[in-house]
C-alpha positions in Angstrom: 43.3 -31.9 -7.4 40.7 -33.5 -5.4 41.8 -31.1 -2.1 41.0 -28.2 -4.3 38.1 -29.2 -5.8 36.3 -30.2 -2.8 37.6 -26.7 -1.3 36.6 -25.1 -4.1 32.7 -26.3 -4.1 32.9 -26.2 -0.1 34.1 -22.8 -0.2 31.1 -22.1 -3.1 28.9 -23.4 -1.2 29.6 -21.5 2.1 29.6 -18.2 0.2 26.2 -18.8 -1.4 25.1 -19.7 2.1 26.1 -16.1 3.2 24.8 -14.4 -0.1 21.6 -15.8 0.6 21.6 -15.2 4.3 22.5 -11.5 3.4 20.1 -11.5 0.6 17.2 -12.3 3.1 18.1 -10.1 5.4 19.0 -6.8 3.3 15.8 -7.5 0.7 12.9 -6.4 3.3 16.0 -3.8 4.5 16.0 -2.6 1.2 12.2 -2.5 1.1 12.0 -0.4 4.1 14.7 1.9 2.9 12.2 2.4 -0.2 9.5 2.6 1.5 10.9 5.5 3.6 12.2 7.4 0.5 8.6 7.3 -1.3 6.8 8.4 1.5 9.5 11.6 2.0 9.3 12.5 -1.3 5.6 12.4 -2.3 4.7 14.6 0.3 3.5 18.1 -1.3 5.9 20.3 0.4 9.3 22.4 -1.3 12.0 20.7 -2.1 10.7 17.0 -2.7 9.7 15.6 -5.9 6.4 15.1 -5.9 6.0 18.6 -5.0 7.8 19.9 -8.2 5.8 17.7 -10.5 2.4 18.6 -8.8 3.2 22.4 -9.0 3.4 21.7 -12.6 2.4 18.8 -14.5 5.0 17.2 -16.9 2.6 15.2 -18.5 0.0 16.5 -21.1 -3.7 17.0 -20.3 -6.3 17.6 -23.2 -9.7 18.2 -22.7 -11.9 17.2 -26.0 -15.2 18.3 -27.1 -17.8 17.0 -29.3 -20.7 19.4 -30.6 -23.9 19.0 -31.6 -24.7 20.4 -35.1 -28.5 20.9 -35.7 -29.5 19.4 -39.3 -32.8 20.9 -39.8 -33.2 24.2 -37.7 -36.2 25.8 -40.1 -38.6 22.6 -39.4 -38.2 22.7 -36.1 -39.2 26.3 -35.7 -41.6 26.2 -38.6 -43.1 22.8 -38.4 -42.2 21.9 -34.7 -40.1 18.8 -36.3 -38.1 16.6 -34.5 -34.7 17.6 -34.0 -31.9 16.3 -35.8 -28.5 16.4 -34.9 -25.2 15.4 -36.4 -22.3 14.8 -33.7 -19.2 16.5 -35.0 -15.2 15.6 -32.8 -13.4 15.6 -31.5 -11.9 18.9 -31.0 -8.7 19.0 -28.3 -7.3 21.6 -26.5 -4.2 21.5 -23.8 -5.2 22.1 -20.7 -3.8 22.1 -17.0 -0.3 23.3 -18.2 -0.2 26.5 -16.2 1.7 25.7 -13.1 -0.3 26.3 -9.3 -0.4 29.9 -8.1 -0.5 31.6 -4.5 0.8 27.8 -3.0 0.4 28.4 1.0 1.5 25.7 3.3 -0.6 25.6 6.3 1.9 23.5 9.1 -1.1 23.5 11.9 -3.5 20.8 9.7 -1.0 19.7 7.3 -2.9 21.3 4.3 -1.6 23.1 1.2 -4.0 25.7 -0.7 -3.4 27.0 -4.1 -5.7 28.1 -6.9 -5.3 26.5 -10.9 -4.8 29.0 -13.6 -7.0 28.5 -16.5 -5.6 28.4 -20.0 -6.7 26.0 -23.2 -4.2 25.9 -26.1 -6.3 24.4 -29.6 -4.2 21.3 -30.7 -4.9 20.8 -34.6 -3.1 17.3 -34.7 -5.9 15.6 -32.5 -9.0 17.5 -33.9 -10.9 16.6 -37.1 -11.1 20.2 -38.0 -10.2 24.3 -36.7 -11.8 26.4 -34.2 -13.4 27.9 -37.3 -15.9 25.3 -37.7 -18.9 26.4 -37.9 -21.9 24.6 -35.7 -25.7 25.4 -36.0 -26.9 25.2 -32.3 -29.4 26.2 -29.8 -29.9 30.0 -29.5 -28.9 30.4 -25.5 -29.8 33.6 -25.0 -32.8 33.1 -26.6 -34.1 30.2 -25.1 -33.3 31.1 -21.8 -35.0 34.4 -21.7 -38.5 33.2 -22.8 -37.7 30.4 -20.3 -37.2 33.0 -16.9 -39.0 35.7 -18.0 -42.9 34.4 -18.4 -45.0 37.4 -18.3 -46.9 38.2 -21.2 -45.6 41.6 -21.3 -41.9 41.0 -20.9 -41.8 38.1 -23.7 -44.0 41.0 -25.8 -40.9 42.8 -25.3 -37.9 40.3 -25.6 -39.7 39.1 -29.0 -39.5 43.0 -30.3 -35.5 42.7 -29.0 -35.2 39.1 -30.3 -36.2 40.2 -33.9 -34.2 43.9 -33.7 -31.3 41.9 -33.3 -32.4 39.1 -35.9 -31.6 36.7 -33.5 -33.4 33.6 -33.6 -33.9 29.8 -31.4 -31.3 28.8 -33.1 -27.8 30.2 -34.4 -24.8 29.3 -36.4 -21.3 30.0 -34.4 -17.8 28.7 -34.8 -16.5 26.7 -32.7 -14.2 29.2 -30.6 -17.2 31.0 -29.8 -19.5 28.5 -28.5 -16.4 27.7 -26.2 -15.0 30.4 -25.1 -17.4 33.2 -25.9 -19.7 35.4 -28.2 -21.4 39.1 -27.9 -25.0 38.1 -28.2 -26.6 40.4 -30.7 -30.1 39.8 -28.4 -28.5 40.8 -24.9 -26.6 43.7 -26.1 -30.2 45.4 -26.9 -31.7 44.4 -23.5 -32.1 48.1 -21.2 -30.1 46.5 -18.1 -26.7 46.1 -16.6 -26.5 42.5 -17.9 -23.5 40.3 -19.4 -23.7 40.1 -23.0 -21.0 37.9 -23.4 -22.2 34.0 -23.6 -20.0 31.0 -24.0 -20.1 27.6 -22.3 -16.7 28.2 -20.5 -16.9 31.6 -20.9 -15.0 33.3 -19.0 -11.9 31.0 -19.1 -8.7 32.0 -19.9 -6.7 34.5 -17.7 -9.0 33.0 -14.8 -7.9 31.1 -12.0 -9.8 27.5 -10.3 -10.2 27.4 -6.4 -9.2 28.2 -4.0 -8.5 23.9 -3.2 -7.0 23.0 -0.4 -5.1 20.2 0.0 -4.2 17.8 2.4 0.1 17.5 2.0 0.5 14.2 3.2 2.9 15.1 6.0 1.3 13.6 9.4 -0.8 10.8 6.9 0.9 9.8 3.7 -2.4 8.1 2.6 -4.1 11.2 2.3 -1.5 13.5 0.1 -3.4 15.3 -2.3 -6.8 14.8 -1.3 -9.2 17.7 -1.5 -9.7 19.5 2.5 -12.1 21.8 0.6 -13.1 24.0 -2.7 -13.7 27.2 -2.4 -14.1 27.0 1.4 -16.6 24.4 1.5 -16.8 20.8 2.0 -20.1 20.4 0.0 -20.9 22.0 -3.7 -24.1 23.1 -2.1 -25.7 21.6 -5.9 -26.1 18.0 -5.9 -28.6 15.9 -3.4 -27.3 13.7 -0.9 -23.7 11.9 -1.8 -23.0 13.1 -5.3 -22.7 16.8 -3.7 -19.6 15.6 -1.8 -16.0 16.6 -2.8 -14.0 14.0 -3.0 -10.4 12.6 -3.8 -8.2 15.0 -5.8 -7.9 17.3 -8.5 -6.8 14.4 -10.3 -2.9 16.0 -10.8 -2.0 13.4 -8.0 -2.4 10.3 -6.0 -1.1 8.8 -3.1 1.3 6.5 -2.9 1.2 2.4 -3.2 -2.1 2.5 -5.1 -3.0 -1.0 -5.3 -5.4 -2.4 -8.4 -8.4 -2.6 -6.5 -9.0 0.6 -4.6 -11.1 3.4 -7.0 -9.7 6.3 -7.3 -11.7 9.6 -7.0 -11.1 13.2 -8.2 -13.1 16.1 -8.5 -13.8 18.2 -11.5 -14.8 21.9 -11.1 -15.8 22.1 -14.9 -18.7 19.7 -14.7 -19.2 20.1 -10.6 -19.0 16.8 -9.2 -16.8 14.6 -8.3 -15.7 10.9 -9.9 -14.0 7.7 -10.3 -11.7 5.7 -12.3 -11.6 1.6 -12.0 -8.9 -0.4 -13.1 -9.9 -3.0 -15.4 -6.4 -3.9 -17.5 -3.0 -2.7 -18.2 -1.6 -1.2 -21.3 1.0 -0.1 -23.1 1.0 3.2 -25.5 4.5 1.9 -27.2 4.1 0.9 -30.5 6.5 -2.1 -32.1 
């Protein structure tokens, strides 16, 4: 009994010995083996993972809006009051859910371009109201034609349009039209070739972002993903000095082994600039 249970502890012992000799040795083995997998499949090129999920996002992306809504439009143009508004939101739409079109590898600088196809899809569930709400807001048209056009002459004329059209400096429009677009009574009276459409992201749907071009990550996984240029251009051409440069990516994807420290930058065509996220604490979105 004694024999077996000194053999039995020695024998124990001798295979947790190995265990953990193996253990030591396979752990940075299996590390490296990791390693090597992530950095094969987040490169942005057919048939890896990464690629499929960047081509089309499976996560959600809204884009929210909060508008304005002028209180007391008669004072201000009768009295010259001070303005006063009343913030109304938010108001969500889907966005980014249209995969990547005209994807061209590029082998000689290890780029990929591909331009974004626009879309927005209202989602009621995450708005305080419809696309029917209805907003009293600054006239655009309006404003910006007695801004640009400063002869005496031509205003003479735009005010003669301005009241034709019973248009005013300001104007009452729902929601979906201060988005995505309105004919302007105004404009549609001025005697030129000129849009008369007017919208803050007008026009938007059925239109296409880019061209970006990409770097794929294949000779430098830290750079998979990151904006090569927009458009052809390395520089917006709008901003002074640093905040004019295009940076990181179009926020769809990272690279790999981003550690807690290191800021992440993407660039966003809507507002045309670039900009960064810090981490500052974990967090979970499951509820108990």
């Amino acid at each position: 009994m004694g024999c077996d249970r000194n053999c039995g502890l020695i024998t124990g012992a001798v295979i947790g010995a190995v265990l953990a000799v193996f253990g030591g040795i396979l752990m940075p083995v299996g590390d490296m083996l990791i390693e090597k997998t992530i950095k094969k499949e987040v490169v942005l090129e057919e048939g890896t993972i990464a690629f499929k999920n960047w081509v089309k996002t499976g996560t959600d992306v809204y884009r929210q809006f909060w508008i304005y809504d002028v209180q007391n439009p008669q004072e201000v143009m009768v009295n010259s009051s001070n303005i006063k508004v009343k913030q109304r939101g938010p108001y969500t739409y889907r966005v980014r859910y249209l995969a990547k079109d005209n994807i061209t590898q590029d082998p000689e600088d290890h780029t990929v371009s591909f331009v974004q196809p626009n879309g927005a899809i209202f989602e009621p569930s995450l708005s305080v109201g419809t696309e029917n709400d209805t907003f009293t807001v600054l006239n655009l048209a309006v404003a910006a034609a007695a801004h640009i056009y400063q002869n005496a002459f031509v205003q003479s004329v735009l005010n003669s349009l301005i009241k034709k059209s019973k248009s005013s400096m300001f104007q009452t429009r729902t929601l979906k039209e201060l988005l995505w677009g309105y004919k302007d009574p105004f404009l549609t009276l001025v005697p030129y070739n000129i849009p008369t459409t007017v919208g803050l992201f007008y026009p938007y749907n059925n239109t296409a972002d880019g061209v970006y071009k990409v770097f794929n990550g294949k000779d430098n996984i830290s750079n998979v993903a990151i904006i090569d240029t927009y458009k052809g251009k390395k520089n917006l051409s709008f901003w002074p000095s640093y905040c004019d440069m295009i940076n990181g990516t179009d926020a769809a994807s990272f690279p790999p082994f981003v550690e807690k420290t290191r800021v992440l930058q993407f660039f966003s065509s809507d507002i045309c600039r670039k900009t960064c996220v810090h981490f500052t604490s974990p967090f979970s979105t499951c509820k108990s």
